[in-house]
N, C-alpha and C positions, 0 to 999 in steps of 0.2 A: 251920179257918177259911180263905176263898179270900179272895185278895187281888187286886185289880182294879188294874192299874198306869192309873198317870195320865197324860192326855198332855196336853198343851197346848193350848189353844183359841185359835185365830187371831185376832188385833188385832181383825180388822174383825168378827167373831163377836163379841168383846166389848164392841166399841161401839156393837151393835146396828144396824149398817150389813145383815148379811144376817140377821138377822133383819125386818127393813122388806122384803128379797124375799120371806119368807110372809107375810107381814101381810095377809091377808084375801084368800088363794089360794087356801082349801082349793075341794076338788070335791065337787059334791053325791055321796055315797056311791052306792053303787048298781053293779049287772055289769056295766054297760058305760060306760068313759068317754067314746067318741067311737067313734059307730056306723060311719064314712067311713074309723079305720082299718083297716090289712089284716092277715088273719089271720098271728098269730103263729108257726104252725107253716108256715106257707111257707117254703122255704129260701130266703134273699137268692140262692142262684145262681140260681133259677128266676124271679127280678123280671127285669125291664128295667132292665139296667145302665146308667149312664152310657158313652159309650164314653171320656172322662178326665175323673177328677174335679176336677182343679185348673182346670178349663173350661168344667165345666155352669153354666149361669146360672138365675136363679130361687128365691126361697125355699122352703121345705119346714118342713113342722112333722110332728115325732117325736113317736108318741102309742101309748099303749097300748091294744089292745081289750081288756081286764081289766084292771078291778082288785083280781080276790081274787088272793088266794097259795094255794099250796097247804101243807097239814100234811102236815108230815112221818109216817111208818106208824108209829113208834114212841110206843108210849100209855103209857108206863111211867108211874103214878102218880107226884104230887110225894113226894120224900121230904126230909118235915120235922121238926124245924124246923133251917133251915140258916143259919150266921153268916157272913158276906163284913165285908172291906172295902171299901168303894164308892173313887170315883173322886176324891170331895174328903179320902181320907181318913181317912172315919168307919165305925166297925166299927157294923153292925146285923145283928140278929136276924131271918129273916120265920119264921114259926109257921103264915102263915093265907093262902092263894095265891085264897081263893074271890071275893076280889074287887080284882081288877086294875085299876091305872087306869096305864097306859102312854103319854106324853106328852112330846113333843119338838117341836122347830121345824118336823120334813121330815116326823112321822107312821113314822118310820123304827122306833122300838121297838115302837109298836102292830103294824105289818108283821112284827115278827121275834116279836111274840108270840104273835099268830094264825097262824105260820109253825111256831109252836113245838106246836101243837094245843087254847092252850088259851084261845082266841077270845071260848070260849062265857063263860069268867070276867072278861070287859073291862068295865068300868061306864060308859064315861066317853071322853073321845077330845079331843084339841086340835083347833084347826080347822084342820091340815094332812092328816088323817087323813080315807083318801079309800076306805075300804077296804070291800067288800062287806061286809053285815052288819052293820056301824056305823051305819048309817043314822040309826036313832034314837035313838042315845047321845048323851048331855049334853055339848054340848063346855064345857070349863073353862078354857080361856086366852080372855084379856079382849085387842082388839085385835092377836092373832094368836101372841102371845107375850110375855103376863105372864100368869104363873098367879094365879086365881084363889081365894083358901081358900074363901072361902064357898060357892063351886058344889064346889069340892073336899070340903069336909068334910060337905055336904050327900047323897053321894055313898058315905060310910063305907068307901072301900079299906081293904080290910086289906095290902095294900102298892102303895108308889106307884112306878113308875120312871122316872127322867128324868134330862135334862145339863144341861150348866149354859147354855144355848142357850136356856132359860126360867129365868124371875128374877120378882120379886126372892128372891135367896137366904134373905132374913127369911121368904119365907113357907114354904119348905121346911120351917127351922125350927118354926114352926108347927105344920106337920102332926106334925112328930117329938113337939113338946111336948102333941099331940093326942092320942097313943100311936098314931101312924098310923108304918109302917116305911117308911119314904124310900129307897132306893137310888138314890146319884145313880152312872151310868156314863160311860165316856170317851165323848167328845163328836168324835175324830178321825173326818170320813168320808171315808173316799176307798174304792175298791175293795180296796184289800189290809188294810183294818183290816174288814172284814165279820167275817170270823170270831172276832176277839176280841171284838166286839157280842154276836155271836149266845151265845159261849162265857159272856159275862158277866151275858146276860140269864137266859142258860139255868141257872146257877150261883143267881141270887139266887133263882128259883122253883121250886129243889129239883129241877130235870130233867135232870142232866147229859147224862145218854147220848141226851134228845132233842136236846140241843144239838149232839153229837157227827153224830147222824144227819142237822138243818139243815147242818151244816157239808159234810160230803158230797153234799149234793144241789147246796146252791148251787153248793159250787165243781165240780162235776160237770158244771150247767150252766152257768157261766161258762166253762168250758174248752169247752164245746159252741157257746157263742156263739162264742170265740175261731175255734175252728176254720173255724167258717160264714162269719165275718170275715175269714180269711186267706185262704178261696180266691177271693174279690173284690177284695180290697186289693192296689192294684201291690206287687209287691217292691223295685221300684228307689225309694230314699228320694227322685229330684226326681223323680218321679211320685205322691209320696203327699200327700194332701189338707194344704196351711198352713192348721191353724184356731186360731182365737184367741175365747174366752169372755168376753163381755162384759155386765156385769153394766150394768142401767139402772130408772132411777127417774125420769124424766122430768118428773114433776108434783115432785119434789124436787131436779131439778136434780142428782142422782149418777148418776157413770159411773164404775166401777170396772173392772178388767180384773185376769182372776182366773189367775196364773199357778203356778208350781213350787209342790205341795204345796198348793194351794186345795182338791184332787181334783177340779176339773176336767181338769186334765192328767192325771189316771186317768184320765179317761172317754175322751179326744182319745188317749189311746194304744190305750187299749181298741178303739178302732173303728180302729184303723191313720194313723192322722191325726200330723200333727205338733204339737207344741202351740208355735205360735211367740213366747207371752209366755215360758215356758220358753228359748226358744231364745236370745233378746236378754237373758236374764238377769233376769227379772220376779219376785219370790219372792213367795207369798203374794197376799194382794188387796190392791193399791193403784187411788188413782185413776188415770185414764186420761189420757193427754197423745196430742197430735196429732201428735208425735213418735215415742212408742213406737209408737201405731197406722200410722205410715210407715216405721217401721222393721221391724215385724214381717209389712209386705207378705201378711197371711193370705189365704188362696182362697173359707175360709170364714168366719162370724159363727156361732157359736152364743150362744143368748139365750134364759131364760125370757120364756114364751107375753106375760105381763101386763106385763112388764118393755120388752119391743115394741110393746106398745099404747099403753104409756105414752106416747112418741114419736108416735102414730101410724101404725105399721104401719113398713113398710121406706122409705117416700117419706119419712117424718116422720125416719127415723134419717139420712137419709141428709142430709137439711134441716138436724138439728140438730149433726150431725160432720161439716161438710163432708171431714174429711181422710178419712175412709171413701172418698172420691171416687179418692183418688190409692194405692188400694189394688185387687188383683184381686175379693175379696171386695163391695165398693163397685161396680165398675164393673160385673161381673155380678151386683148385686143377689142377692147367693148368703149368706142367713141361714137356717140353722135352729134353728128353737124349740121348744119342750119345756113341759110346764106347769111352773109352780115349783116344785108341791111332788112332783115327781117325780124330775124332774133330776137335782139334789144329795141325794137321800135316800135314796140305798144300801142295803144290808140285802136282804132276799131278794128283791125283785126289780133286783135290780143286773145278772140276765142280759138278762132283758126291756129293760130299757133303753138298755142298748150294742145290743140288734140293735133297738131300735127310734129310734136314733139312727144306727144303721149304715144303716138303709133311706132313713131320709132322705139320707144322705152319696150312699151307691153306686145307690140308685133311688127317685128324688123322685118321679116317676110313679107308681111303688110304694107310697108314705107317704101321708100325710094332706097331698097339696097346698093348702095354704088353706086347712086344715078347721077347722073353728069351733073356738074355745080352749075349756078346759074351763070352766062357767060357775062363776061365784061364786053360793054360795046368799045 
């Protein structure tokens, strides 16, 4: 029996605060998400650098030109039936992999399951799930993140995977008392829990050794990104980018600033950056005070794409915090954004995304300057 350890789910995850950042994010499926970004295999040294990044002015938006993943070469049949412990606890059985319904807040499990080869078995998809080849799957979260049973159970998975980032819990239970097999997984994302994702997804649908072989590539390419990151990123620490992540909802009046253990500070290390809610001692996502935003002086703003619009654009954020003013970040209008359901949702594309956050940091000219967000269907 494998036993999935459990990790804790962050306050503001639980009360539903980022979940209202997917709420009705997702991207029309489809090969390309934004034709205006630049090709992936370009090396950042070959962009146009900035010549200091605590200096460039102007916003930037970080965007992927794909969004399939790639499988991994290893076809090793499922071998079943295999028994886990899941993440709340509960020991389940799966017997029957041929119809997967993969579902989460970020579209993060469906990515590590099409990453895993077995794509073609997906029925179903949340509406964060942005992924080639899903196109025409059922999405089953109602409002971007309450599951569904009736479009679920319409759908007949013979196992379902998901965290606890979709709710209500009773309906979980449902499907169990359905004879449908639930496996709920850790819900921790940051970069350095990728591999216990992939290890746990890979475990419930019988494929160890493909999991083993996902976990290789990614961090193979993660280590690939790092490297292409280092040879841009100044070495001296007061030459390295002060950024600070700031979570907004505008038509709701929330401002959150996501700091130590949000895994955004994964990400703001990931690309050489400093993460300076970390730095003044910010744990976790709290709301935002015009104090901490004056004290943590950042160079830069990163923000999901809609979570900017919400404000209208960089004039409107800057209207609505006026203390963004009396920061470098503020007075160089220097914010970059990301679509929502990309950002934060880790899993096998987590290299692509630090160098597609890294282009926007060290060559904004390079990125998708001002390129259209990704739309809502």
């Amino acid at each position: 029996m494998i036993l999935f350890r459990r990790r804790a789910l962050t306050a503001l995850v639980a009360a539903g605060v980022l979940a209202g950042a997917l709420t009705g994010c997702s991207a029309a499926p489809g090969s390309q998400v934004d034709p205006s970004c630049p090709d992936a295999a370009t090396a950042l040294s070959a962009l146009e650098l900035v010549d200091d990044v605590r200096a460039a002015t102007g916003p930037s938006t970080a965007c992927l030109a794909s969004n399939g993943v790639v499988a991994v070469a290893d076809t090793t049949a499922p071998a079943l039936p295999v028994t886990v412990t899941d993440a709340e606890g509960t020991e389940v059985t799966i017997t029957d992999v041929s119809r997967i319904l993969p579902i989460d807040i970020s579209g993060t499990i469906a990515a590590t399951v099409f990453a895993l080869g077995l794509g073609d078995n997906v029925v179903g998809r949340d509406s964060s799930t942005d992924l080639a080849g899903t196109e025409d799957l059922p999405v089953v979260t109602n409002a971007g993140h309450t599951l569904n049973a009736e479009a679920i159970l319409q759908l007949a998975p013979t196992v379902v995977l998901t965290d606890t980032s979709l709710g209500p819990k009773e309906v979980r239970q449902q499907l169990r008392d359905a004879g449908i097999a639930v496996v709920v997984v850790s819900d921790d994302r940051r970069l350095d829990t990728t591999d216990d994702l992939v290890a746990e997804i890979a475990a419930a649908l019988g494929v160890p050794t493909r999991g083993a072989a996902l976990i290789r590539q990614v961090d193979g390419e993660i280590d690939a990104a790092r490297e292409q990151i280092g040879q841009v990123a100044p070495p001296d620490e007061n030459e390295k980018a002060r950024m600070l992540f700031l979570y907004v909802r505008g038509n709701a009046n929330i401002y959150y600033i996501f700091g130590a253990d949000s895994g955004a500070d994964s990400l703001i290390d990931a690309v050489g950056g400093i993460d300076v809610a970390s730095e003044i001692g910010w744990q976790g996502m709290r709301p935002m005070t015009a104090e901490a935003l004056i004290a943590a002086q950042p160079d830069v703003i990163v923000m999901m794409t809609l979570g900017l619009e919400s404000v209208g654009g960089v004039d409107g954020l800057l209207e609505r915090i006026p203390a963004l003013m009396q920061t470098p970040a503020g007075q160089h209008r220097r914010v970059i954004d990301m679509a929502d359901s990309q950002i934060l949702s880790f899993g096998p594309r987590s290299p692509e995304i630090i160098l597609a956050l890294a282009r926007a940091l060290y060559a904004p000219d390079g990125a998708a300057a001002g390129a259209t967000p990704v739309p809502v269907p």
